[in-house]
C-alpha positions as a Python dict, from the first residue, in 0.01 Angstrom:
ca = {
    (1, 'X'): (0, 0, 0),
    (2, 'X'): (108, 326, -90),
    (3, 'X'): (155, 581, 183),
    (4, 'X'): (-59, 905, 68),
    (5, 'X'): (92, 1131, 369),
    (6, 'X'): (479, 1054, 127),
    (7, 'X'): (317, 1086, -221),
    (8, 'X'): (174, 1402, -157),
    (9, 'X'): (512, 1508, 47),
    (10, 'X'): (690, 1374, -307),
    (11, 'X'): (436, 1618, -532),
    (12, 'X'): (454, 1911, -334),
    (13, 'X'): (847, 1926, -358),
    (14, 'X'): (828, 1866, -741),
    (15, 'X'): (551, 2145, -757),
    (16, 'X'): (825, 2375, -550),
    (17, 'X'): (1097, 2331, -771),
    (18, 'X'): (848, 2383, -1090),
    (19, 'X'): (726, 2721, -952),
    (20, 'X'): (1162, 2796, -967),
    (21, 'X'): (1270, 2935, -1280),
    (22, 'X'): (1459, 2722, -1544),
    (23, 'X'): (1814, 2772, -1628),
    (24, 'X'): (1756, 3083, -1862),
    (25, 'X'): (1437, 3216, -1671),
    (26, 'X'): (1158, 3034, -1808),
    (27, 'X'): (899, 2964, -1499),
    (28, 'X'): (829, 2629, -1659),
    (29, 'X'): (498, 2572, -1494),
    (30, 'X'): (329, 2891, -1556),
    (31, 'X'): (483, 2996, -1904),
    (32, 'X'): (547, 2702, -2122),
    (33, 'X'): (346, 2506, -2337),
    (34, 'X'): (473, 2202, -2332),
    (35, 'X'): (522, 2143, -1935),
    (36, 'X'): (311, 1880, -1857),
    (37, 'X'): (261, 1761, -2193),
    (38, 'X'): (572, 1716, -2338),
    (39, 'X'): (801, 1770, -2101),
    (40, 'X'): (850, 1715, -1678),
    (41, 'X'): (1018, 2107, -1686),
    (42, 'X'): (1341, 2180, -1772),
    (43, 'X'): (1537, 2168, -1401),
    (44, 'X'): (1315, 1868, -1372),
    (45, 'X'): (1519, 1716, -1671),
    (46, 'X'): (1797, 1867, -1602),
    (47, 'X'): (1767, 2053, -1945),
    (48, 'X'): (1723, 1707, -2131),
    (49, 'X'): (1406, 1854, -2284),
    (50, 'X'): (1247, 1707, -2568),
    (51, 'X'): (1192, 1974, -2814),
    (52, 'X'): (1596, 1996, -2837),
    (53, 'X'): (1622, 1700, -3091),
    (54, 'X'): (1448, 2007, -3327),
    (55, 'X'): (1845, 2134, -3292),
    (56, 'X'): (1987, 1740, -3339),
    (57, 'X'): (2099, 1783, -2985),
    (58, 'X'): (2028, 1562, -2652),
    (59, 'X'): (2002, 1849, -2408),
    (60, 'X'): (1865, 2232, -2480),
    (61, 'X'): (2170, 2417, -2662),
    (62, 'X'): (2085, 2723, -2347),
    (63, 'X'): (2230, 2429, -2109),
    (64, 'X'): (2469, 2337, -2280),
    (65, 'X'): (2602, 2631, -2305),
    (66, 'X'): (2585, 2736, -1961),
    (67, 'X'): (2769, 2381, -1896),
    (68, 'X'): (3039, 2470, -2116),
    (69, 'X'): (3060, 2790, -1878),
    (70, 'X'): (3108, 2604, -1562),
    (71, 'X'): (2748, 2873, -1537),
    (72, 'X'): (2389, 2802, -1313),
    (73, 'X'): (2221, 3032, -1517),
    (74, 'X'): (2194, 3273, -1792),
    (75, 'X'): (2187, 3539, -1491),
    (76, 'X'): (2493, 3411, -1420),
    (77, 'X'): (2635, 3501, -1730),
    (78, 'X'): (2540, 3851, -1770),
    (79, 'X'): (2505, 3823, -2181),
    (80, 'X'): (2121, 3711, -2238),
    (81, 'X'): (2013, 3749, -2440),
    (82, 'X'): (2240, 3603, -2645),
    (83, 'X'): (2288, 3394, -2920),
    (84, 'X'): (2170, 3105, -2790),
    (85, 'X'): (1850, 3226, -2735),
    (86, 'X'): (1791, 3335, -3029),
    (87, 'X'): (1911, 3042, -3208),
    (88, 'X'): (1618, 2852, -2955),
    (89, 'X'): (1327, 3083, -3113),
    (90, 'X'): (1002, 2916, -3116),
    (91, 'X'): (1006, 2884, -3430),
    (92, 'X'): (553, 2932, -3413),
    (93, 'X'): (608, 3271, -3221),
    (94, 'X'): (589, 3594, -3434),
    (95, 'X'): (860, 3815, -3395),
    (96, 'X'): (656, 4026, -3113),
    (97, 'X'): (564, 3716, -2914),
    (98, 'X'): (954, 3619, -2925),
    (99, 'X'): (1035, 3965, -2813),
    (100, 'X'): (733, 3921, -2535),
    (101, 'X'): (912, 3577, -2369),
    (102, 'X'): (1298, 3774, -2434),
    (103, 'X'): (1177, 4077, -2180),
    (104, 'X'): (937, 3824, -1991),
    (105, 'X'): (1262, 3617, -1934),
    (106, 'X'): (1525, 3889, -1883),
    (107, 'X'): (1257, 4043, -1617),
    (108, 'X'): (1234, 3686, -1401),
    (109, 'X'): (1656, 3659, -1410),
    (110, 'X'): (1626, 4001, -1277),
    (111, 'X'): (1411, 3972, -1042),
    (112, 'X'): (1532, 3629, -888),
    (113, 'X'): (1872, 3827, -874),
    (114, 'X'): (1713, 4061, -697),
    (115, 'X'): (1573, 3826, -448),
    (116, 'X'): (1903, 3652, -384),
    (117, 'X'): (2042, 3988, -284),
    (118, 'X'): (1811, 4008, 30),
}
């Protein structure tokens, strides 16, 4: 038998760690599609998200990246957005949506930052 008072210990924890933000700001369970659907959330996976075999890679290029940086986060590295994360574009969003999730993102980095200063 399965002990309810431990499952429900084991969901609230993951739904804790959802509500942080991924690795370049994304709060997976509020603001992206595919949480939940396609994917567990990308500190869930430990950026071993699905969509990234859309870039022939195993793990999203933004983690990579930040791997290759010995980096936590793009807050961490001071340059988003960069590159990378344009190179990542949904390619679906129009080019004022894309800009919408760029500030959206930039703003959550900042404001986690911001937090971790306190």
């Amino acid at each position: 038998m399965v002990n309810d008072r431990n499952h429900g210990t084991k969901h609230l924890r993951k739904e804790a760690k959802m509500a942080e933000l991924s690795f370049c700001g994304v709060n997976c369970a509020a603001e992206c599609h595919a949480y939940n659907t396609d994917c567990e959330g990308c500190l869930e996976l430990d950026g071993k998200v699905s969509w990234a075999a859309f870039y022939g890679k195993e793990y999203c290029p933004i983690v990579e990246c930040l791997r290759a940086k010995g980096l936590n986060s793009c807050s961490d590295c001071g340059l988003a957005p960069c590159d990378v994360w344009i190179l990542t574009r949904n390619p679906k969003a129009s080019d004022a949506e894309f800009q919408a999730d760029i500030d959206r993102r930039l703003r959550n980095l900042e404001e986690k930052a911001a937090k971790q200063k306190q």
